[in-house]
C-alpha positions in Angstrom: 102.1 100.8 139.2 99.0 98.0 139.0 95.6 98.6 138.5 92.7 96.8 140.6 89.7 96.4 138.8 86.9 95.2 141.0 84.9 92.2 140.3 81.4 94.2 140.2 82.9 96.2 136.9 84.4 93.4 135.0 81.3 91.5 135.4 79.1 94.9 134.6 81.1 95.1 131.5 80.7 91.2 130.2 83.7 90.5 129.5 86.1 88.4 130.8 89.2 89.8 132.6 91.1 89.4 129.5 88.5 90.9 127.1 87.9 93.8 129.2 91.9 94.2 129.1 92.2 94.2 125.6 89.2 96.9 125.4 91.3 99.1 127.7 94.7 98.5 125.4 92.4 99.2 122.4 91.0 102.5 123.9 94.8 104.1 125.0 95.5 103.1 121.2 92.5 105.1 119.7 93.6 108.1 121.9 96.9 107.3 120.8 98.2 107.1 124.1 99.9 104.4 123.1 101.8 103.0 120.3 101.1 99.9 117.8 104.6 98.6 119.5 103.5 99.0 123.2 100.0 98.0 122.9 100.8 94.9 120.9 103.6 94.0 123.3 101.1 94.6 126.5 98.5 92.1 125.0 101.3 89.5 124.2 100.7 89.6 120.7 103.4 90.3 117.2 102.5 93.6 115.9 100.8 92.4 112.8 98.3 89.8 114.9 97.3 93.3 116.8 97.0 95.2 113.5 94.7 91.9 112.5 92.6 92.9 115.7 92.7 96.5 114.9 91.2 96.0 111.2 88.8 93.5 112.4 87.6 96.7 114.8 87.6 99.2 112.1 90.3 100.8 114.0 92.7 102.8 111.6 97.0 102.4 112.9 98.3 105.8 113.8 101.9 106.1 111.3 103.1 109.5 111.0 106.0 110.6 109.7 108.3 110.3 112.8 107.2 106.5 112.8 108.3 106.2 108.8 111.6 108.3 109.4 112.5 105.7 112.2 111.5 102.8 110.2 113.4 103.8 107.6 116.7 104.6 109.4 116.3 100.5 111.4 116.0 99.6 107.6 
């Protein structure tokens, strides 16, 4: 499925296409409607670069236990 944002709201919101992208990946992560994987793979970045972005934000990364247990068993 695609999205259409119209030009009026990515201009209301000043940012770029991009930027206002980026905001949208970074709100689904807050909610945690997404994952550190998916939302660093959506914005084309490696995970840590996002996590970089993240911090820069003050935005904390969701790891809970089912995230360690399947770290651990890929280690």
């Amino acid at each position: 499925m695609s999205l259409v944002i119209s030009d009026d709201l990515v201009r209301a919101s000043g940012f770029s296409e991009g930027e206002l992208f980026l905001e949208i990946v970074f709100m689904l992560f807050r909610q945690d409607k997404i994952s550190l994987g998916k939302a660093s793979e959506l914005v084309g970045l490696h995970r840590m670069e996002f996590q970089k972005l993240l911090a820069d934000r003050g935005i904390s990364v969701h790891y809970d236990v089912a995230e360690f247990q399947d770290d651990l068993n890929t280690l």
